[in-house]
N, C-alpha and C positions, 0 to 999 in steps of 0.2 A: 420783615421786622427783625428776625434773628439775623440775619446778614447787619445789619444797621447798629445791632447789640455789638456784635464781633466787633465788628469796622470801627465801631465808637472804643470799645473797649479795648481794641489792640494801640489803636493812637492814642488814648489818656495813657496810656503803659506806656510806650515810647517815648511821650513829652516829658513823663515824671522824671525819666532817666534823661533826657537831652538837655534839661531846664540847668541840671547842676554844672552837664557842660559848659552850656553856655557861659554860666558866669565865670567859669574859669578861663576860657578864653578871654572873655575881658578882660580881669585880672592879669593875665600874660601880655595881653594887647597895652597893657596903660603902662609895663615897664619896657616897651620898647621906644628906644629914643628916637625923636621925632616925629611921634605918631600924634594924629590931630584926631581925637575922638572925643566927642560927647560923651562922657560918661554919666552923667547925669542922666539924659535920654535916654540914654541902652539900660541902663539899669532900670529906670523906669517902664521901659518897654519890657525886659523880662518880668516885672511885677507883674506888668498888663497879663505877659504869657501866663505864667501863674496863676490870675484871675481867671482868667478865659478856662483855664485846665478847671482849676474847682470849680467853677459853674457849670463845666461839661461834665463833670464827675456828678455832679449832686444833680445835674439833669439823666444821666444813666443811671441813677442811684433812683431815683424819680418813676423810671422806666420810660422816659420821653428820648427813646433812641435817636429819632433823627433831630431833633434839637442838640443834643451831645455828639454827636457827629460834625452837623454845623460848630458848634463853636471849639469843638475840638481841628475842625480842621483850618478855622479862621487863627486860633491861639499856633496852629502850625506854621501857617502864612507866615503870621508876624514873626515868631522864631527864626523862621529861616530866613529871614530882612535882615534883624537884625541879625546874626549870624555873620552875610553875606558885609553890613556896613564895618564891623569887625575887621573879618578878614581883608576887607578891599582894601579899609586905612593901614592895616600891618603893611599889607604889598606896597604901598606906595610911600610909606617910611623904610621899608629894606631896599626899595630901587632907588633912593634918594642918597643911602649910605654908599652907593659902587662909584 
């Protein structure tokens, strides 16, 4: 149970701080020319991430550890997707510019 507190509470602490990245990379992602991104989608999808995080919060808040863990590491999942469709569309607008 205390391991499952930790676990849960060390990843809502690490999404808090990764969720602001994320949008900045998009932001940087939409002014490179050529790039073909959903932004509508990825922004969307970060909300999801953000829901996921407070509902994982207010279930460790709760004291329902492994629920908050679950969706703390589901709300991770999805972060690192999108993240990943981000970067993939940058690379393949910067190999398109050589």
């Amino acid at each position: 149970k205390e391991k499952a507190q930790a676990d849960a509470t060390t990843l809502i602490d690490a999404l808090k701080k990764s969720i602001p990245d994320a949008e900045k990379k998009l932001a940087a992602a939409r002014r490179v020319r050529g790039v073909k991104l959903d932004v509508k989608a990825l922004t969307q999808q970060i909300t999801l991430v953000k829901s996921g995080v407070a509902d994982a919060d207010k279930d460790l808040g709760a004291g329902d550890f492994a629920s908050a863990l679950q969706k703390a590491n589901a709300a991770q999942a999805q972060l690192n997707d999108t993240e990943k469709t981000i970067s993939d569309a940058v690379q393949t607008a910067m190999s398109k510019k050589k």
